[in-house]
DODRENRO-145789 format. One record per residue (C-alpha): y, x, z; residue number from 1. Coordinates in steps of 0.05 Angstrom, whole numbers, plus 32768, in hexadecimal, padded with zeros to 4 digits. Each point is the difference from the previous one (the first is absolute). Layout:
! DODRENRO-145789
v  u  w  seq
Y  X  Z  NUM
...
//
This chain:
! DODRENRO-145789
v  u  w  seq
7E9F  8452  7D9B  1
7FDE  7FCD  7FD6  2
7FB6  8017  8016  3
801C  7FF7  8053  4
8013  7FB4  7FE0  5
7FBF  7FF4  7FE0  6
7FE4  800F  8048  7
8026  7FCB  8020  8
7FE8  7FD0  7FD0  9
7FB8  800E  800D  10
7FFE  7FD9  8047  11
8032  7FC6  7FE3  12
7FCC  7FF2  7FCC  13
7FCC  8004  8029  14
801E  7FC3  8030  15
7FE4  7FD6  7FB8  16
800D  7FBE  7FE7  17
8011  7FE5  8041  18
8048  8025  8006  19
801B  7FCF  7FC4  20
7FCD  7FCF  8019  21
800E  7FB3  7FD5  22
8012  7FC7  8027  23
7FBE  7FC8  8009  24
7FFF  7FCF  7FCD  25
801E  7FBB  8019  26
7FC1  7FE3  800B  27
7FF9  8031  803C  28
803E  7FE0  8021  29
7FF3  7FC3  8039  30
8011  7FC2  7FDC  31
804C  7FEA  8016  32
801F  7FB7  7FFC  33
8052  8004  7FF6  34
8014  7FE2  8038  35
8045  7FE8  8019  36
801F  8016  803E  37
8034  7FD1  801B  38
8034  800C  7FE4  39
7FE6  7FEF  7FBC  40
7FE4  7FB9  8024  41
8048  7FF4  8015  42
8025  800C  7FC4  43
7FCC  7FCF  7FDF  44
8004  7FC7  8030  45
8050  800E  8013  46
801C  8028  7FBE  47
8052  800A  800C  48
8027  7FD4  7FE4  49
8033  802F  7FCC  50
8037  7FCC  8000  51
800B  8009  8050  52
8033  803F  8009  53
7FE4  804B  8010  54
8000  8024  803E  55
8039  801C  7FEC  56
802B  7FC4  7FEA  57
7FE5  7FD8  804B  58
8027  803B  802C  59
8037  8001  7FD5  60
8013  7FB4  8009  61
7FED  8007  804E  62
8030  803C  800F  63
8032  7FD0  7FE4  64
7FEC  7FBF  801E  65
8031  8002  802D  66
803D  7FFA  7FD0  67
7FD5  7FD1  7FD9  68
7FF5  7FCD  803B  69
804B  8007  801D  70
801F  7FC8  7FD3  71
7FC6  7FCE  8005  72
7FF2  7FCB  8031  73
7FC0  7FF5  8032  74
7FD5  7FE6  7FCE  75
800B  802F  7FC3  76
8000  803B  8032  77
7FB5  7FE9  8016  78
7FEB  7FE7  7FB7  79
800D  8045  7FE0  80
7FDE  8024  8039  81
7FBF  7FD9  7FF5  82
8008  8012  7FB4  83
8007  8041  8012  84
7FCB  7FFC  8032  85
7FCB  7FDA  7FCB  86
8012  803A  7FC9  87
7FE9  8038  8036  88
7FC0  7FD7  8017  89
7FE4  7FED  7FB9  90
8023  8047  7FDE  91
7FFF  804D  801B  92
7FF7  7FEC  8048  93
8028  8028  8036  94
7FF8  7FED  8047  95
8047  802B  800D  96
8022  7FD3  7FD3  97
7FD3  7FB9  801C  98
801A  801C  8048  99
8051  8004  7FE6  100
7FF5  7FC0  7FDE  101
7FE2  7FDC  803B  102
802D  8018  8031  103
803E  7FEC  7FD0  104
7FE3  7FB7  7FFF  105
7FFD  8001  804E  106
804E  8001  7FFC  107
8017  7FE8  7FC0  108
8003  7FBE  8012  109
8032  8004  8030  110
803A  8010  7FE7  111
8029  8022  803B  112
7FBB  802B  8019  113
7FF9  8016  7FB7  114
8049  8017  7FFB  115
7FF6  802C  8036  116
7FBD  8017  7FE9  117
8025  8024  7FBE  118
8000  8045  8025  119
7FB6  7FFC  8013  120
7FE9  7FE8  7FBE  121
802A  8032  7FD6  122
7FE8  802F  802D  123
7FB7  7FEB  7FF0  124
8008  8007  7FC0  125
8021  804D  7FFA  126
7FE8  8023  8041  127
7FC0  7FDF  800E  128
7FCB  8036  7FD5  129
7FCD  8026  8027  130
8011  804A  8009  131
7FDA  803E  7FEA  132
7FB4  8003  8013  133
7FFE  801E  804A  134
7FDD  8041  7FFB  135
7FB0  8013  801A  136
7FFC  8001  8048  137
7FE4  8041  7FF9  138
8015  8037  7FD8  139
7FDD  8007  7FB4  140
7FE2  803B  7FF3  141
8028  8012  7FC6  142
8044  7FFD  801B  143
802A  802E  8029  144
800F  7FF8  804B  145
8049  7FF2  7FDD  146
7FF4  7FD7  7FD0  147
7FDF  7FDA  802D  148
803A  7FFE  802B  149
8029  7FF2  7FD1  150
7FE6  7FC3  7FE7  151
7FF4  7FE6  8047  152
803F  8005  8010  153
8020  7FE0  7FBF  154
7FD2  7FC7  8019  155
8017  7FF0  8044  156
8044  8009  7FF1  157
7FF6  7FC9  7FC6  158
7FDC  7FD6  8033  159
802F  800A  8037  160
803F  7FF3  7FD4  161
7FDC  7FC1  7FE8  162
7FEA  7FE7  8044  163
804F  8015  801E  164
801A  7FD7  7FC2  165
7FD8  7FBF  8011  166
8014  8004  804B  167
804C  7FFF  7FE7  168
7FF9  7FC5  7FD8  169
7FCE  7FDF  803F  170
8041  800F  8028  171
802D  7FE5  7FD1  172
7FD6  7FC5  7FEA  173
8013  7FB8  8012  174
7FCD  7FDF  8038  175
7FD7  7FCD  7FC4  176
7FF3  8041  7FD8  177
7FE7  8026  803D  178
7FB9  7FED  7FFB  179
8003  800D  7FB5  180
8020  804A  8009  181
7FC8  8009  803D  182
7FC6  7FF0  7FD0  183
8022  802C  7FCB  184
7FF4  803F  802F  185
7FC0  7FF7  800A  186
7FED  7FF5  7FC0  187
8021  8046  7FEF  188
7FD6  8022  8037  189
7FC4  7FE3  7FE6  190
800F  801B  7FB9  191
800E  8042  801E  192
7FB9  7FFB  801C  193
801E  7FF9  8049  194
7FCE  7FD1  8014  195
800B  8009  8043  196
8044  7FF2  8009  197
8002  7FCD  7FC7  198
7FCD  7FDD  802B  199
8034  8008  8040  200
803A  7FE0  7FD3  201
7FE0  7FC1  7FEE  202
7FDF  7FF7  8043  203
804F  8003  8013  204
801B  7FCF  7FD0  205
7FC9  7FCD  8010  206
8014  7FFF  804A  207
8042  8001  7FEE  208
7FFC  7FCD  7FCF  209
7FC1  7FD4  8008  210
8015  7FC7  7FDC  211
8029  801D  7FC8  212
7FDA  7FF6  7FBE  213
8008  8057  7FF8  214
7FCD  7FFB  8031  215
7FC6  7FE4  7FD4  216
8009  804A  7FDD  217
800A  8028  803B  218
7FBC  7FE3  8019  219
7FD9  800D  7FBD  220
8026  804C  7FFC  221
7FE8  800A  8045  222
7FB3  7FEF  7FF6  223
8008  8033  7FC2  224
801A  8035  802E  225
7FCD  8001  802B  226
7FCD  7FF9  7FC5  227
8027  8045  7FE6  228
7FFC  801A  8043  229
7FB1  8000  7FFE  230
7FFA  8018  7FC0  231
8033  803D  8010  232
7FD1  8006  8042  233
7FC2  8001  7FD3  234
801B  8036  7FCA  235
8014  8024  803D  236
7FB1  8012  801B  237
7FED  803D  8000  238
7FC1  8011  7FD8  239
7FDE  801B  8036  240
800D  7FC1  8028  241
8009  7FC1  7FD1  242
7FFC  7FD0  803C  243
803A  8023  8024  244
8024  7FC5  7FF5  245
7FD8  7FBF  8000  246
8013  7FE6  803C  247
8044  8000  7FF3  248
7FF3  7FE1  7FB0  249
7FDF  7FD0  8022  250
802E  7FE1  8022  251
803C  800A  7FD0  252
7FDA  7FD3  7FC9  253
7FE9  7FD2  8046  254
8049  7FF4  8007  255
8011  8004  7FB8  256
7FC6  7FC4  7FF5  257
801A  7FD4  8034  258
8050  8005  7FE4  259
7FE2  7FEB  7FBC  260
7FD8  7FC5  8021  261
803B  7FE9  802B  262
8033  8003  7FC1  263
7FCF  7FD5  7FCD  264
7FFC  7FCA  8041  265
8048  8005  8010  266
8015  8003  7FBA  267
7FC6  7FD7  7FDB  268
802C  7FF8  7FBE  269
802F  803C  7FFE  270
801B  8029  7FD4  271
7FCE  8040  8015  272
7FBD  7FD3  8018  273
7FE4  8010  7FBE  274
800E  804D  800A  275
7FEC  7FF7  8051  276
7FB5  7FF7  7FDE  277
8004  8034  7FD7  278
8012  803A  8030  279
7FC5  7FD8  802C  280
7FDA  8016  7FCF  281
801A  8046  7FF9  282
7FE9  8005  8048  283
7FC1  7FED  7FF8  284
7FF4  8034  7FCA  285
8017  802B  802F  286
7FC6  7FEA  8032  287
7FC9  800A  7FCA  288
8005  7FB2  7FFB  289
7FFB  7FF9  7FB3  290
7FE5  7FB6  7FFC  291
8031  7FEA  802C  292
803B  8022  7FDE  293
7FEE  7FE7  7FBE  294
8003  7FB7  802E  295
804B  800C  8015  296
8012  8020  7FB4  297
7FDE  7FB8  7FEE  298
802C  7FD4  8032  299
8042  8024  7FE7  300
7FF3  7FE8  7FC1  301
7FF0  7FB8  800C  302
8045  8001  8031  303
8025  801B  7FB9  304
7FE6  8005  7FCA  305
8035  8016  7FD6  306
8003  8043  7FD0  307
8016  8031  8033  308
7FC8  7FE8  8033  309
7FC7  8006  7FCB  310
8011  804B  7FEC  311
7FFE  8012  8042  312
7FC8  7FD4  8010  313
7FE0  801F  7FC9  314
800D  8049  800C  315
7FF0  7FFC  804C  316
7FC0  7FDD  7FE6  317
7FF2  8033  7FD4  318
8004  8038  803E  319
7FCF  7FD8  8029  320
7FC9  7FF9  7FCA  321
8007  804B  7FEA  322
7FF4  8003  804E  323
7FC1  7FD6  8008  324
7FE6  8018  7FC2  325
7FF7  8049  8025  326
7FE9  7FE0  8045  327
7FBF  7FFD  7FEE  328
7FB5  801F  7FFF  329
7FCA  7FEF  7FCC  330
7FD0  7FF8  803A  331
8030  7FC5  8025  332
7FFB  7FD8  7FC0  333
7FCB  7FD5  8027  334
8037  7FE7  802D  335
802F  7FC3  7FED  336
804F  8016  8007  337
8027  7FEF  803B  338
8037  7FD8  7FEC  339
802C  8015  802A  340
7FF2  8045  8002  341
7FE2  8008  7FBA  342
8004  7FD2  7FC8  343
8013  7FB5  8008  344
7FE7  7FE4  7FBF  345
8017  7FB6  8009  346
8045  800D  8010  347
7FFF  8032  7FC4  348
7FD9  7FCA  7FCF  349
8046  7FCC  800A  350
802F  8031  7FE6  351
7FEC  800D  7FB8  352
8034  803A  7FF3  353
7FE6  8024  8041  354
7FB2  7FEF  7FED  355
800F  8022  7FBA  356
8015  8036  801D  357
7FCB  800A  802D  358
7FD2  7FFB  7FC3  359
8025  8031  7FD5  360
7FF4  8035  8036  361
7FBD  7FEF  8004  362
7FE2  8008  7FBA  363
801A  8043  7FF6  364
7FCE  8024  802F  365
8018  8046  7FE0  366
8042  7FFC  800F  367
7FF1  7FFB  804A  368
7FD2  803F  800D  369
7FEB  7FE7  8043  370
7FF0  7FC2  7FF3  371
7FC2  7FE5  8013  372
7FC6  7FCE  7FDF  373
8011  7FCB  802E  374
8043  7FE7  7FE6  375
//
């Protein structure tokens, strides 16, 4: 037995020093720069203030706010919703709890419309979470024809139940909370990834209420829709045919661009302008439009710049660069950059937050293994 072992070992040794071969010595490595991704820019330029309240703390005093606000007049009601409202725009930002908050100041300051707003707002605050993840379109590979079933069926039934729910309180609900209610179901399709029928619901509430300040969301939800729509559309090609469905991308993020151009005229200072730009930008991305993009991502942040708006800025920023950074040969660096479809440098170069982040991803060439000489 141990001569058949001392065979075996005769072909390992033979493999020599290579099978336990030493790492190269460090000089051998490219030569890296630490650089900072954006996060690390924003938590530099906007760190959190520690005195405002957590996450946490913020939905604990908003699932309340109702028995908080019942005993005060107009103008408490409104100052301690823009309180509220400052600690979730300079603190842990949540565009849920910016929606509640906005909608309660719509109606806050009158008093008999935000009496009989209690039942929509309390249910805001307990009923409105998004239900469980909807399952693949298509069967995974590693789970039964039941289980997949199964878990579709859970879904709809959660879906359905939510949806029937909503259309009893539409049915119940006073006239001035209609729009509000109407808005509130599309925005629950549209988290349910229901793009299609979210898109149906706000084109509803905006003919049925064109002049009702709901609207100004319904119109922003309904450019995203269509934006989701495309991108559903685009996931959706086959490989064997990736064009399959171009046409019809096209003219979902045709439609979505001219919503978005019609709400920033119609609605030059609003509440969502700011964010109109930035899903502008998030469809030109889409269109291989990276220079023009980072333009938009730029706007939004001169409309706002608060905390929220930079992160986002920032990250979506961040996207487009790691983007450009890959969209190019070594033999095109004899070109200059299209601004609008490449790189626009002078929009960049007035943002300093945005131009150092540019910069960081440029001066670690190893990090990016594509990237070419040229940038």
């Amino acid at each position: 037995m141990r001569r058949s072992h001392l065979v075996f070992l005769i072909p390992l040794i033979a493999c020599g020093p290579s099978f336990y071969q030493a790492p190269p010595s460090l000089g051998s490595y490219p030569e890296r720069i630490a650089a900072k991704r954006w996060q690390h820019i924003f938590a530099e330029a906007a760190p959190l203030d520690p005195a405002l309240p957590t996450r946490d703390a913020l939905d604990e005093t908003c699932a309340k706010l109702m028995e908080t606000l019942a005993p005060m007049d107009a103008k408490m009601r409104l100052a301690e919703i823009d309180r509220l409202l400052a600690e979730n725009r300079n603190g842990p930002y949540s565009s849920r709890r910016a929606n509640f908050l906005h909608e309660l100041r719509e109606l806050a300051g009158d008093a008999p419309l935000f009496d009989s707003a209690k039942p929509y707002f309390e249910w805001r605050a307990s009923h409105d979470t998004a239900i469980a993840p909807a399952p693949p379109k298509q069967r995974p590979w590693s789970m039964t024809e039941e289980e997949y079933g199964n878990i579709c069926q859970l879904y709809n039934a959660q879906l359905n139940d939510r949806l029937a729910g909503i259309d009893q309180e539409i049915a119940n609900a006073p006239a001035p909370l209609l729009p509000y209610w109407k808005v509130r179901r599309g925005a629950f399709l549209f988290e349910s990834k229901n793009y299609p029928e979210a898109a149906k619901e706000f084109s509803s509430m905006i003919e049925a209420f064109p002049t009702h300040r709901r609207a100004e969301a319904a119109k922003l939800m309904l450019a995203r829709a269509k934006l989701e729509q495309s991108r559903d559309l685009r996931r959706e090609a086959s490989f064997k045919n990736p064009t399959e469905n171009d046409n019809e991308i096209a003219k979902l993020l045709d439609e979505s661009t001219a919503t978005l151009n019609e709400f920033i005229v119609t609605y030059p200072e609003g509440r969502f302008t700011a964010d109109a730009e930035g899903w502008l930008g998030a469809i030109a991305f889409d269109q291989g439009r990276l220079g023009l993009a980072v333009r938009h991502q730029l706007a939004r942040l001169d409309r706002q710049p608060t905390r929220e708006v930079t992160r986002t800025v920032l990250r979506e920023c961040d996207r487009i660069f790691e983007k450009l950074l890959e969209s190019r040969e070594p033999g095109d660096s004899d070109t200059y950059p299209d601004p609008e479809i490449q790189f626009d440098a002078a929009s960049v170069a007035k943002h300093p937050l945005v131009a150092r982040l540019f910069v960081q991803h440029t001066i670690d060439p190893a990090a990016h293994i594509t990237l070419p000489l040229y940038w």
